[in-house]
Structure formats: C-alpha cells, structure tokens
ZAMARGU-4260 file (C-alpha; in steps of 0.2 Angstrom, whole numbers, plus 5000, padded with zeros to 4 digits):
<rodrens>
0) 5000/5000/5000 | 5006/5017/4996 | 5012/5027/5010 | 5002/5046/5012 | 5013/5060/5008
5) 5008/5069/5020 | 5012/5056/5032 | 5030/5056/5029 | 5041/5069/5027 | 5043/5076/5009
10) 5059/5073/5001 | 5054/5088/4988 | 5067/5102/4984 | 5065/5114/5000 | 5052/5101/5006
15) 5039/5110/4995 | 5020/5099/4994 | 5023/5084/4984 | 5007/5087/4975 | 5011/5074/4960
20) 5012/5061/4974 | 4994/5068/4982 | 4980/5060/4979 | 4961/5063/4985 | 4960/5049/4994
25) 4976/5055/5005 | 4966/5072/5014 | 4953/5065/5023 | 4965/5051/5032 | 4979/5065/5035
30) 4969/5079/5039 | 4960/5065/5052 | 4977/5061/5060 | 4980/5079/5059 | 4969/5082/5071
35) 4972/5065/5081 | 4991/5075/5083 | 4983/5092/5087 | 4972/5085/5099 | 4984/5078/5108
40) 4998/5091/5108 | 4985/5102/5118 | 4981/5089/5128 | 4998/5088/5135 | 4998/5106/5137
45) 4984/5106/5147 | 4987/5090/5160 | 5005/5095/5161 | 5007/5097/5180 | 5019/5111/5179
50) 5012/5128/5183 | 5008/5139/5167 | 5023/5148/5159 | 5024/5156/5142 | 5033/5143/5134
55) 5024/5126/5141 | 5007/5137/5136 | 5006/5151/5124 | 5020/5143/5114 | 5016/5125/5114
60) 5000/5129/5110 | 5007/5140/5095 | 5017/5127/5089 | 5004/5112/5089 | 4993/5105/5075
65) 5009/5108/5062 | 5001/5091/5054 | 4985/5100/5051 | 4991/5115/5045 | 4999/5105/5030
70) 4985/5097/5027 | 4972/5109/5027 | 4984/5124/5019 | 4985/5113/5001 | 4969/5107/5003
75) 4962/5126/5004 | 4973/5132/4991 | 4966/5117/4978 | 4951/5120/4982 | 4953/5139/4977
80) 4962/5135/4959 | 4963/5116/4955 | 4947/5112/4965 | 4936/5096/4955 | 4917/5089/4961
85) 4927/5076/4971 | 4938/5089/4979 | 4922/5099/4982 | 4915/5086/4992 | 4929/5082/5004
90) 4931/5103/5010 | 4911/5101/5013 | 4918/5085/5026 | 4933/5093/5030 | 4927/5112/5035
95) 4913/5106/5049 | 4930/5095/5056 | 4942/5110/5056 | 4930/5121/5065 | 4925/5110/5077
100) 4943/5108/5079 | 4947/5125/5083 | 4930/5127/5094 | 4937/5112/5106 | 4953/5123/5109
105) 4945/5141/5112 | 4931/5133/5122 | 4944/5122/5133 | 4942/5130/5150 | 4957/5121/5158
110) 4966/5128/5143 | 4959/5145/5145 | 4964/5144/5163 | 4984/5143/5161 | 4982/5155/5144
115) 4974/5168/5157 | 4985/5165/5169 | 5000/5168/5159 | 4990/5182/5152 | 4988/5189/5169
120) 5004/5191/5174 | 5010/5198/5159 | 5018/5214/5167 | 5031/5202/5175 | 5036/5192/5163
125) 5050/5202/5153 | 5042/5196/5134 | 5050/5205/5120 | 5037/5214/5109 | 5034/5200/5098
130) 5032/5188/5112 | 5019/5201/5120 | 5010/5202/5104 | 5007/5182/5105 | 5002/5183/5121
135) 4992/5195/5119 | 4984/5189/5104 | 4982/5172/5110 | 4971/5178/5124 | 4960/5190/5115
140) 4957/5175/5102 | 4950/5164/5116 | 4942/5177/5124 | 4933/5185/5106 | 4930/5168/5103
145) 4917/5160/5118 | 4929/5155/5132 | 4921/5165/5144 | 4903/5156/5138 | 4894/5145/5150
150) 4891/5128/5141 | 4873/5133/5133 | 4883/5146/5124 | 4900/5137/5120 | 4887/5122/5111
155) 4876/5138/5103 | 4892/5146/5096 | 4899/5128/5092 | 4883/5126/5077 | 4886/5142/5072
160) 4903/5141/5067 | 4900/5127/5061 | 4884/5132/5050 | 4895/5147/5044 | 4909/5135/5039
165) 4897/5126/5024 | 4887/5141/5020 | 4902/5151/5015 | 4909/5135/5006 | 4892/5132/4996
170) 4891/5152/4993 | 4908/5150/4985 | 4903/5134/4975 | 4888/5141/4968 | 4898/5158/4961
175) 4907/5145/4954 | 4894/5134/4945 | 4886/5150/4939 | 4903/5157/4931 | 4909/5140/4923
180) 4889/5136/4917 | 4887/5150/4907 | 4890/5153/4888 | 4888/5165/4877 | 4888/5158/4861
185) 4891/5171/4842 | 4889/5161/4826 | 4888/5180/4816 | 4904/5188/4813 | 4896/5204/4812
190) 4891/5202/4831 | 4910/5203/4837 | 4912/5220/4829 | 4923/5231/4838 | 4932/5217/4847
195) 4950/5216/4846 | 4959/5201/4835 | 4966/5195/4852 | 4947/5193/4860 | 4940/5185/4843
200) 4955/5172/4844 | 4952/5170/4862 | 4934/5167/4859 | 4935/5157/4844 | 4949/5145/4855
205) 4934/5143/4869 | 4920/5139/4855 | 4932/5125/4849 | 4936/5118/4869 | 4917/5117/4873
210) 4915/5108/4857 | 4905/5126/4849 | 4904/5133/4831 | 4909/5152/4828 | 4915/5162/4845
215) 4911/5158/4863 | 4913/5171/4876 | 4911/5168/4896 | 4909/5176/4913 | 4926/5171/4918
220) 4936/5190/4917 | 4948/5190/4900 | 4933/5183/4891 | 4919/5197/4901 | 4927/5210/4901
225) 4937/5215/4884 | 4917/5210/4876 | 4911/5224/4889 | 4924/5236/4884 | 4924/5235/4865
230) 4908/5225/4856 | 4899/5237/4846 | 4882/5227/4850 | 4874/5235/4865 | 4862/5221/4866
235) 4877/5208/4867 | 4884/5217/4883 | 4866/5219/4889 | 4864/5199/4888 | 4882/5196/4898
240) 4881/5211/4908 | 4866/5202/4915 | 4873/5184/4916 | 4887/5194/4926 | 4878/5202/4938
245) 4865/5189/4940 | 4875/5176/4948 | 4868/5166/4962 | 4852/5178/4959 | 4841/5166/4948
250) 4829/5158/4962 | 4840/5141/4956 | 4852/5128/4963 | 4865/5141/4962 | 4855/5155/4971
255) 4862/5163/4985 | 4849/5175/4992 | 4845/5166/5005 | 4862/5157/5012 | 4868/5177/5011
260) 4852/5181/5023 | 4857/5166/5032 | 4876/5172/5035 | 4872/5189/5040 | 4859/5182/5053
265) 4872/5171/5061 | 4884/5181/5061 | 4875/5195/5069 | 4870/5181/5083 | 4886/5175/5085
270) 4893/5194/5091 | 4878/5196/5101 | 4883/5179/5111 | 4901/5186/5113 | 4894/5201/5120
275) 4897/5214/5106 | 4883/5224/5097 | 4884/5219/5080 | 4898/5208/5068 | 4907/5225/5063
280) 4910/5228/5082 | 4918/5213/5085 | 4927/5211/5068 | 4935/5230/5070 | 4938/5228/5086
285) 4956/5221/5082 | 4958/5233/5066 | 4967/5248/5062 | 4951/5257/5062 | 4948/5250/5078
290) 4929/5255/5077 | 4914/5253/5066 | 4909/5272/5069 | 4927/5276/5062 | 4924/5264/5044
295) 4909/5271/5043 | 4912/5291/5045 | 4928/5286/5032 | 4918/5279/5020 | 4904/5292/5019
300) 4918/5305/5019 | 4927/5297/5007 | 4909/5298/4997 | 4908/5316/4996 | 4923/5319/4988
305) 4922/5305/4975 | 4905/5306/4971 | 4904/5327/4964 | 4920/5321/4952 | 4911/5304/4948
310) 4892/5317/4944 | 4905/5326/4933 | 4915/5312/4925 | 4898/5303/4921 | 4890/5318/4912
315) 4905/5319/4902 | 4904/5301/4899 | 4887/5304/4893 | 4892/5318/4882 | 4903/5308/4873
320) 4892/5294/4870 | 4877/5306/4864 | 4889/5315/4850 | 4895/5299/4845 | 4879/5290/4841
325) 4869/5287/4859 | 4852/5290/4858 | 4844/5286/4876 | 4844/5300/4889 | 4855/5288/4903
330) 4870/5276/4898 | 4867/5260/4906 | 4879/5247/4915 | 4884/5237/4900 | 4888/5253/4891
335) 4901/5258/4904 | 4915/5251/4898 | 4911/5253/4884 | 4910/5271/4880 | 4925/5272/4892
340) 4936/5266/4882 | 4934/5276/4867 | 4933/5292/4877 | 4951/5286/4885 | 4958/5282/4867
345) 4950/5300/4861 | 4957/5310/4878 | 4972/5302/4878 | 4975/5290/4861 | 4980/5279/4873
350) 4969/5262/4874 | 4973/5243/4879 | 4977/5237/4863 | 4988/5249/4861 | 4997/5245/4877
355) 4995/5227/4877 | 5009/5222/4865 | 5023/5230/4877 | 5014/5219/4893 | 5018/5200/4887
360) 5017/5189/4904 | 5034/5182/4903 | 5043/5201/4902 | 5030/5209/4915 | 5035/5193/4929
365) 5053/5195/4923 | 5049/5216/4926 | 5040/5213/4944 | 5053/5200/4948 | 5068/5216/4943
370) 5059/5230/4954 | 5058/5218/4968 | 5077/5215/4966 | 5083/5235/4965 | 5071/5237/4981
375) 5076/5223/4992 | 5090/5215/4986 | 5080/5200/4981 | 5084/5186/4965 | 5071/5175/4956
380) 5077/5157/4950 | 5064/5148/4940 | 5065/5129/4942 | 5058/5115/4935 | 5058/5101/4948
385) 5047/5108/4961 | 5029/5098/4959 | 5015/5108/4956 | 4997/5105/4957 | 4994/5111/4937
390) 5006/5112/4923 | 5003/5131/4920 | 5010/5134/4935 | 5031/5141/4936 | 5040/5138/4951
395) 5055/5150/4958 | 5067/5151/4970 | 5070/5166/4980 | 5086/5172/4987 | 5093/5189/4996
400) 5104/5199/4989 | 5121/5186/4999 | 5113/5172/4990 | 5105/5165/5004 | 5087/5156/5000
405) 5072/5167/5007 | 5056/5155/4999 | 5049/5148/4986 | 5037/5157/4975 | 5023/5149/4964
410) 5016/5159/4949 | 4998/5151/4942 | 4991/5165/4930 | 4976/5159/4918 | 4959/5155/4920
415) 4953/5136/4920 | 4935/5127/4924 | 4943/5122/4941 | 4951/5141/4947 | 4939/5152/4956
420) 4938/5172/4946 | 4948/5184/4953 | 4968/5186/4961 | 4974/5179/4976 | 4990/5176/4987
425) 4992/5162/4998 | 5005/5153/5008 | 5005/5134/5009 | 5021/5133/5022 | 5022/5148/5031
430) 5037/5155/5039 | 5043/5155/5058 | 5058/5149/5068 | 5059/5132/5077 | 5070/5123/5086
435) 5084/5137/5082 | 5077/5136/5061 | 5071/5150/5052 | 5059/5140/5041 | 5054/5149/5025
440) 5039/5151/5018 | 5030/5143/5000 | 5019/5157/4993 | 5007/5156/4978 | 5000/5171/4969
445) 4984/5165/4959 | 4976/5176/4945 | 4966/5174/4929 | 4974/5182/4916 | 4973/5184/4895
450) 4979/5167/4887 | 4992/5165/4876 | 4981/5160/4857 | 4988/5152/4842 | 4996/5169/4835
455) 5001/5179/4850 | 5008/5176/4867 | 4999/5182/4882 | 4997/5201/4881 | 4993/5210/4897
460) 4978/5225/4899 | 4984/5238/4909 | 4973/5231/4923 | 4981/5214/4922 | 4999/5222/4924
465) 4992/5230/4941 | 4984/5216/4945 | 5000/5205/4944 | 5011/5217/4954 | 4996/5219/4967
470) 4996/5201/4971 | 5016/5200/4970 | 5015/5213/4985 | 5004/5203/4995 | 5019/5189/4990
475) 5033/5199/4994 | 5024/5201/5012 | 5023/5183/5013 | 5042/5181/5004 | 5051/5194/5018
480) 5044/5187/5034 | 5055/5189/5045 | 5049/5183/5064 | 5049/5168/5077 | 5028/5164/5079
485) 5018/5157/5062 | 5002/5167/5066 | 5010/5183/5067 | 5022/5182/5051 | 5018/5188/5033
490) 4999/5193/5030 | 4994/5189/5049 | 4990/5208/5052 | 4973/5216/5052 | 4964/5215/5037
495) 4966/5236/5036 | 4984/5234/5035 | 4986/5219/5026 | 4985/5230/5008 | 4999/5240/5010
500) 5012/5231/5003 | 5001/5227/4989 | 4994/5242/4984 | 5013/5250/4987 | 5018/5239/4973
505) 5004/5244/4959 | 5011/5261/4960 | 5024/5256/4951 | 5016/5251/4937 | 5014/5270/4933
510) 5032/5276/4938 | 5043/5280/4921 | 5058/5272/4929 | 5052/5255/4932 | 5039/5255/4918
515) 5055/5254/4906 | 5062/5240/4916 | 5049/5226/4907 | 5037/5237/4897 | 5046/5232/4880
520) 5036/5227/4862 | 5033/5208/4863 | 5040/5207/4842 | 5051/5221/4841 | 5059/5220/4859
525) 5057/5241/4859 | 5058/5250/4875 | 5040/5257/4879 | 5043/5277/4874 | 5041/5292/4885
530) 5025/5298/4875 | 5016/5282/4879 | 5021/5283/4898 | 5014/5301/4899 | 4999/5296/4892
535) 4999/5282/4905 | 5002/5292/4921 | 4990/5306/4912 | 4977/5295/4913 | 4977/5287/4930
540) 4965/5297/4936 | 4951/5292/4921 | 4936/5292/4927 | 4942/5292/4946 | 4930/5296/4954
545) 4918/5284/4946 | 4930/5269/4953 | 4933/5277/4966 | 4914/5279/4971 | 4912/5258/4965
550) 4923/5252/4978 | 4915/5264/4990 | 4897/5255/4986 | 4905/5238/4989 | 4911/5243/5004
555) 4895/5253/5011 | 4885/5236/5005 | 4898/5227/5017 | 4895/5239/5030 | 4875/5239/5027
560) 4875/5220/5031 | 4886/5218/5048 | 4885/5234/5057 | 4868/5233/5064 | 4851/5221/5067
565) 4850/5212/5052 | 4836/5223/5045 | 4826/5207/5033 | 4825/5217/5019 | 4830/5209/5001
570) 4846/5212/4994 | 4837/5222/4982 | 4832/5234/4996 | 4849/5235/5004 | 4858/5237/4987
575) 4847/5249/4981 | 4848/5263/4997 | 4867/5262/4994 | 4866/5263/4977 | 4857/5280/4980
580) 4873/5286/4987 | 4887/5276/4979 | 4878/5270/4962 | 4876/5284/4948 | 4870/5272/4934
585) 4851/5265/4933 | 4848/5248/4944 | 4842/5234/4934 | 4829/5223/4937 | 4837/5204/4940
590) 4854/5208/4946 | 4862/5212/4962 | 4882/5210/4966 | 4880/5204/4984 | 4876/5187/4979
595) 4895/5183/4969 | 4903/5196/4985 | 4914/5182/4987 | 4924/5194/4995 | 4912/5196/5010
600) 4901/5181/5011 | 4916/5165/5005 | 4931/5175/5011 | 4939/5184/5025 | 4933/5203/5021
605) 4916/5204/5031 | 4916/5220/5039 | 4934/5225/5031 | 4929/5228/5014 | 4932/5246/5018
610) 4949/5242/5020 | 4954/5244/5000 | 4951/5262/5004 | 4958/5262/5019 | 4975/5253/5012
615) 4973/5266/4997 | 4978/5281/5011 | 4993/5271/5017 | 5000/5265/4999 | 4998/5281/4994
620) 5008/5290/5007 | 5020/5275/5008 | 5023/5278/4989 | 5027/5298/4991 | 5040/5292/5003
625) 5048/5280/4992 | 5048/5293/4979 | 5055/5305/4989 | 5070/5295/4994 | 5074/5295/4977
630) 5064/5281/4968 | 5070/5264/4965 | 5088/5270/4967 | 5088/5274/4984 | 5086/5261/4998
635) 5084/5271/5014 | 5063/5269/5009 | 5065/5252/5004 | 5076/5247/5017 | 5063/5254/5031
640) 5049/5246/5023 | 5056/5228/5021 | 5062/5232/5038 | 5045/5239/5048 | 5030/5232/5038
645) 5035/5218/5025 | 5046/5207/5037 | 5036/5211/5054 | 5019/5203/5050 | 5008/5207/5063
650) 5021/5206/5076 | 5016/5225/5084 | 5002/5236/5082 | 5000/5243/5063 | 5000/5260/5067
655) 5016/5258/5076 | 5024/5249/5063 | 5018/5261/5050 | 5025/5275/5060 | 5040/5267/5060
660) 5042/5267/5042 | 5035/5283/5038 | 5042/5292/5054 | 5022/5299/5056 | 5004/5294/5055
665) 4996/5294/5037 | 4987/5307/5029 | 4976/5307/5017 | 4979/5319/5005 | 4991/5310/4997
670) 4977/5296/4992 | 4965/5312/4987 | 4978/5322/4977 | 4984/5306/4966 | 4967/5302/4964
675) 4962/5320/4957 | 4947/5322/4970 | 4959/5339/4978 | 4972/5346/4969
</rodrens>
C-alpha cells in the first residue's frame, strides 16, 4: 500500500508539497490524523502538571497542530484554483471537522485557565514585543471567541461556526457553478464588431474547447470584460452584463439570496453571544480602524469627495456617447466600459490594445521579479523540479541579495474550469523559527489572466499588469517574513493593513523608471517610449471618481450587512439605498452584486471591505516616501519598509509599525491628490 505523503516527510526540493504524489483519497486520512496529533499536543499542554509559563502554554499551544496546517493549507489552496466535484466534496467534510477543531481549543476552560494566567501576569514576565503580541493575541482570540461562555453558549456558538463554515463553502461553489455554466455563444461575425483580434481568437479557442461553432465568450474575466469594453452590439453586453451580475440571483440551485440572509443572521447572533453589538464591532475591534463608527464616517467621507468628480465624469461620459451616436437620455451598466474606452483612446489615444503588446506575461513577471530585486535586494530562480498541482503553474526560488534562499514562489496565472475568478496570494508553508530554524515560507500568487492563442503570446491590459504586481506585494509580504511565531508572520495583520504592501507595489506600474524596466514590444523588443508613459500616468486618474465611488458602494453594501440588526430586507432593498449614494447608473431589474461578493460572504473581508480604501491612504503615502528618497535608486525607503512592515507581520500594532516606516501617521491627502478628488 502506498504510504500518504503527507504522512511522511517530503523529500521535495526545500520540502515544498509533493502534489504529484497527492491523491484525493490522502486528505481525509491525513487531515484525520491531523487532528488526532493536534488533539493531543493540547492535551499535554493542558494536564501537564507544571504551573503555566509562556513557553509550556502560549508557545506550545502555537506550535501544535503543524500536521494540520499542511494538510488543510494545500487542501484550501486546491480548492481555490485546481478544486474538482470530488475535491468539492471532501472541503464540505473537512470544513465542519476543522472548525470543530478550533471550537474544542478556544472553548477548553482548563486551557483558557493557564492561557489567562500567563495572560495575567504579563507585566512580570519580561516578553520581548513580539512575544507580547502572542500573548496578547492568543488571549483576546479565546476570549473573542466564547471561552468566557457558560456551556449553553460554548454548544450555541459551536453550530454556528459550524453552520457558517458550509454556507460560506456552498456560497463559493455556487459563484462558481454559475461562472463556469454560462456561455455565450456568436455564430455571426458581424456580432464581434469592435472586438480586438486577440478577443476574437480567444473566443474562437473557447468555441472549439466546449465543442461550439463560431465564438464563445464567458463570465470568467479576460473573456467578460474585453466584450464589455469593445463590442459594438449593445444588446450583446446587455445579455452578459446580466449573466454577470445575476450570479447566484436566479431563484436556482446556484442562488444565494437566501444562504447570504442566512450568514448575516448568524453572524449577527454570533457577536451578540460574545457580547458585542453587532459583527462589525467585534470584527473591528482588532483593526486599524479599531471601530465601526470610524469605517463608517471614512467611507461616507470618502463619498463626498468621489461622488461630485464621479456626477462630473459621468456627464462627460454621457456627452461623449450622445455625440458619438447614443440616443437614450441615461447610459446603462453594460455601456460603461464601453464608451470608456473610446473616450480614454480619444482624451488620451491611449487604449489597451495599444498597450497590450509591450505587457507580454513572461517580460512583465521578469519586470516585477527586477523591481523587487533593485528594492530589496532579492533574485528569482525559476526551476523545473518543484511539483506543482497544474502544469501552468512556474516555480521560483527566492534568494537575498548574499545568496541565501528566502522562499519559494509559485506563479499560476490563467483561467481554467477548476480556478475560482479573481487574484489571490496564499502561503501553503508559512514562515517561523523552530527549534533554532528560520523555516521559510512557500507562497502562491493565483490570477486569471489573458491566454496566450495560436498567434500571439499572452498580452497583458493595463489592469492585468496592476493586478500582477498587486498580488506580488501581497507575495513579497509573505516572501520577507521575517519573525519567530507562524500566526504573526507575513499577512497575519489586520485586514486594514494587510494591503499595503500590495497596493505599494501597483504604483509602480505607473512610475517611468520601472515602467522601462519590462514594458518592451513583445516582436520588436522596443523599449515602451516616454509619450506612451505620459499618456499612461495622464490617465490614471480616468474616470476616478467613478471607481473610486464603486469600491466605495462595495464597501458601504459590506457595512449595510454587519454593522447593525439584520434589517430582513431583500438584497434588492439593501443594494438599492446604497446605490442612491454610491451608484450613479440605473439599477436593473434581476441583478444584484451581493450574491457573487465572494469577497464578503466565502472570504475573510466581512466588515473589512472598507479596507481597500483604507489601504489606498497608506499606499499612497507610503509611495510619496519611496519617491521622495529617490525612487528605485535609493534604499533608505526600501530598506525601512522591508524592515518595519513587510518582514514584521503582525508582530506589533499597525500603526506603530507604519510610523516606524514613515516616521508619522498617514494622511490622506496623498490618496485624494493622486486620485484628482483635491488638487
């Protein structure tokens, strides 16, 4: 019989997850004896007769359950961009184990007892910071999490959790069904006028794939959105334009209406049982923001500078469209993008297809990969004998600037049936010291990017490029890590902080310097001239305030749902009294964004979607300082960056890190005046 790999040790380059040994059939056993392991490991912390210390307590407890962890960290991480039916299946059986799991630990009084007594004399122990942050940490996630419950409430909150734990898988899959189900079929060539040759290809490649005749387009984003942006058949963009924003809103299999009605309702119960007001009081409670009231005045702030520039922008928009053939007194949704598009290729003959020939993947990785290395010292090694879990996917190895390996790095970058939409980091090992080892991390960044077809190799959108250096900061947080506990390294911070390094990163996708580094013509090799990167920078504030004002009705939604009584109105209802502050197009009858919000109802943003924005104030502060140390040349910003935020984690308080960094608080101006909303 063939031993588990997960079982064993791996014998894999850097001891990276064999997955070209893993099998279905091996998670359910290992994640089993995972738990077995973890079980026991707090078990012996808890009869062990010796009175509580920090070490026999708050770090045994930190270092138990490493069996689970790597288990559950490639499962997770499959599930999100290889995931199958079958695989499906076992995260529905594995989920309700995991969080009972983690409810036997936080609702374990005698366990509670010696955290809280460490935890109590806390003034005499002499920790260093980091060491006080665990403490303090490991405390505050047994206390927010039901220790101090009699038993009726420890079993109440028990169901929850793990009521919560499948809804927010089968929200997930049912985004997914609805995505991969849809087709939209063109057997007329005149229908795909407008479209780009690269779109027809692409679209012509996915006919042939589903077995189709003529062009197939879907809801998966390089499919959607180049159709939105350049078909000249408004009743096309209609039809996917309402596919898209339908999802899990058809009264189907795939509806979600009512598991999102069933999430906010829990979760509203669940702080109520830990004795806070409403989700958004306990979630914010351990931000940066630090209060729901604080989000909330942000937001609404934030709305009355976007939304006069987005009034303005939308009447020059419709301006546009009317002299250019536009008959209707409002432009729509679906003609958006649309109409966008030509008026940026008007204002500043600049479009995508322009662009895209001087973004091919390969020079654009290569280009990240070089800005990465003039900031931080850091080199990228691709190799070929590290198993991955899909052939698309590259492999690197990551050394500092003395040659000494800092992590491996996995790059997966196009769409397929089995990779959820979107962009993502994650770690599947991550990095901590043990036993005197500094173990380093294994980080994936995950998008869905433009395919390579037939004739051309794939060539990035501007957005694409963003998104690709957006993810890689998130990466590079995760690369750099740099402390002794797990749950404090890399992207362990507040989910208000946790987008600075990212967001950091996309601005320099608009600086000159580093834009010449890897923006070169996929044929002719030329360096991407000055004109075109003035009209690049000239145009990053298009249409500003309109995106600005969307992400602020994504986060107001966000806020809407957990930051008081669940109020039983429909989504409709909730979406449409944002909508009259944050929404300047017409609502549509049948669609709704809050049931695909994967963001807030499958992943970790409930209550934090705000923190986009928020992040957007810190990046673009951080970036005035890198600039004014002198840009890629000069380390001093680097260097107090990689230093203060990227190798720290959440090792001490955000704020404190930040001003470590920047030598003050944040301010906002720098976020309003690169977005044109003050000059």
């Amino acid at each position: 019989m063939t031993q588990n790999p997960f079982l064993v040790p791996y014998s894999t380059p850097h001891q990276t997850a064999p997955f070209d040994k893993i099998k279905n059939d091996d998670y359910l056993p290992a994640l089993k004896e995972g738990l077995a392991q973890g079980r026991k490991e707090v078990d012996a912390i808890v009869t062990n007769p010796a009175k509580p210390t920090f070490d026999n307590t708050i770090v045994a407890l930190e270092r138990s359950g490493n069996l689970l962890g790597k288990v559950a960290s490639v499962l997770f991480n499959l599930n999100s961009a290889e995931t199958s039916p079958e695989l499906q299946k076992i995260v529905k059986e594995a989920s309700p184990l995991l969080t009972e799991y983690g409810n036997d630990i936080t609702l374990n009084e005698k366990l509670f007892d010696r955290i809280k007594t460490v935890y109590d004399h806390r003034e005499s122990l002499k920790l260093d910071p980091e060491s006080s942050m665990l403490l303090e940490k490991t405390y505050k996630r047994f206390a927010r999490n039901g220790a101090n419950l009699d038993e009726k409430g420890k079993e109440r909150l028990r169901a929850i959790d793990k009521e919560l734990s499948q809804l927010s898988l089968q929200f997930g899959e049912n985004v997914l069904n609805e995505t991969n189900e849809y087709l939209m079929v063109v057997t007329d060539e005149k229908d795909l006028a407008g479209l780009p040759d690269f779109a027809r290809e692409a679209a012509k490649a996915t006919a042939q794939q589903k077995g189709k005749e003529g062009w197939a387009f879907t809801l998966q984003a390089p499919s959607y959105g180049p159709f939105m942006q350049y078909a000249d058949n408004r009743e096309l963009r209609k039809k996917l334009f309402l596919a898209y924003n339908g999802r899990g809103f058809h009264g189907d299999k795939n509806d979600n209406s009512a598991i999102i009605e069933k999430i906010v309702n829990l979760r509203y119960e669940r702080a109520n049982l830990l004795g806070y007001k409403t989700h958004a009081d306990f979630v914010l409670e351990e931000s940066m923001a630090g209060s729901k009231d604080k989000v909330q005045s942000f937001l609404d702030e934030l709305v009355t500078y976007a939304r006069p520039a987005a009034e303005r922008q939308l009447l020059e928009l419709t301006t546009y469209a009317k002299a250019h053939g536009f008959t209707e007194d409002k432009l729509q949704s679906w003609d958006n993008s649309y109409y966008a598009e030509k008026l940026k290729k008007e204002k500043y003959d600049l479009d995508d297809e322009t662009l895209k020939p001087y973004f091919k993947l390969e020079n654009v990785l290569d280009g990240v990969f070089t800005v990465a290395n003039k900031l931080y010292g850091i080199t990228f090694k691709e190799r070929s004998d590290i198993p991955v879990y899909n052939s698309e996917v590259k492999t690197f190895d990551v050394f500092d600037r003395n040659g000494k390996f800092v992590a491996v790095f996995y790059g997966d970058y196009f769409p397929r049936a089995g990779k959820r939409s979107g962009a993502w980091m994650n770690d599947i090992q991550g990095q901590k010291v043990e036993n005197g080892e500094n173990i380093r991390p294994h980080i994936v960044n995950v998008c869905n990017f433009t395919r390579p077809t037939d004739t051309k190799p794939s060539l990035l959108t501007f957005y694409e490029v963003t998104t690709l250096f957006h993810e890689f900061g998130h990466a590079l947080h995760g690369m750099l890590a740099n402390g002794k506990y797990e749950s404090l390294t890399g992207t362990s911070v507040p989910r208000d902080f946790v987008e600075l390094p990212s967001q950091v990163m996309e601005n320099w996708c608009y600086d000159p310097e580093a834009l010449k580094l890897f923006a070169k013509h996929y044929q002719t090799g030329e360096v991407i001239p000055n004109e075109l990167i003035e009209k690049i920078r000239a145009s990053q504030n298009f249409l500003a305030g309109l995106a600005n004002l969307r992400q602020l009705r994504f986060g107001l939604v966000d806020m809407y749902y957990h930051n008081q009584k669940p109020t039983g109105e429909s989504i409709s209802q909730v979406e449409g009294k944002i909508d009259s502050v944050a929404n300047l197009f017409p609502r549509v009858e049948g669609t709704a964004f809050s049931p695909a919000f994967s963001h807030i109802f499958a992943g970790g943003y409930s209550a934090g979607y705000y923190s986009y924005k928020w992040s957007e104030v810190l990046d673009a502060d951080a970036f005035e300082f890198f600039k004014e140390k002198g840009g890629l040349d000069n380390k001093e910003a680097a260097e107090s960056f990689r230093k203060n935020v990227l190798e720290k984690g959440g090792s001490e308080k955000p704020m404190e890190l930040y001003k470590k960094f920047r030598g003050r608080e944040p301010s906002p101006r720098a976020m309003l005046r690169r977005s044109g909303l003050v000059l």
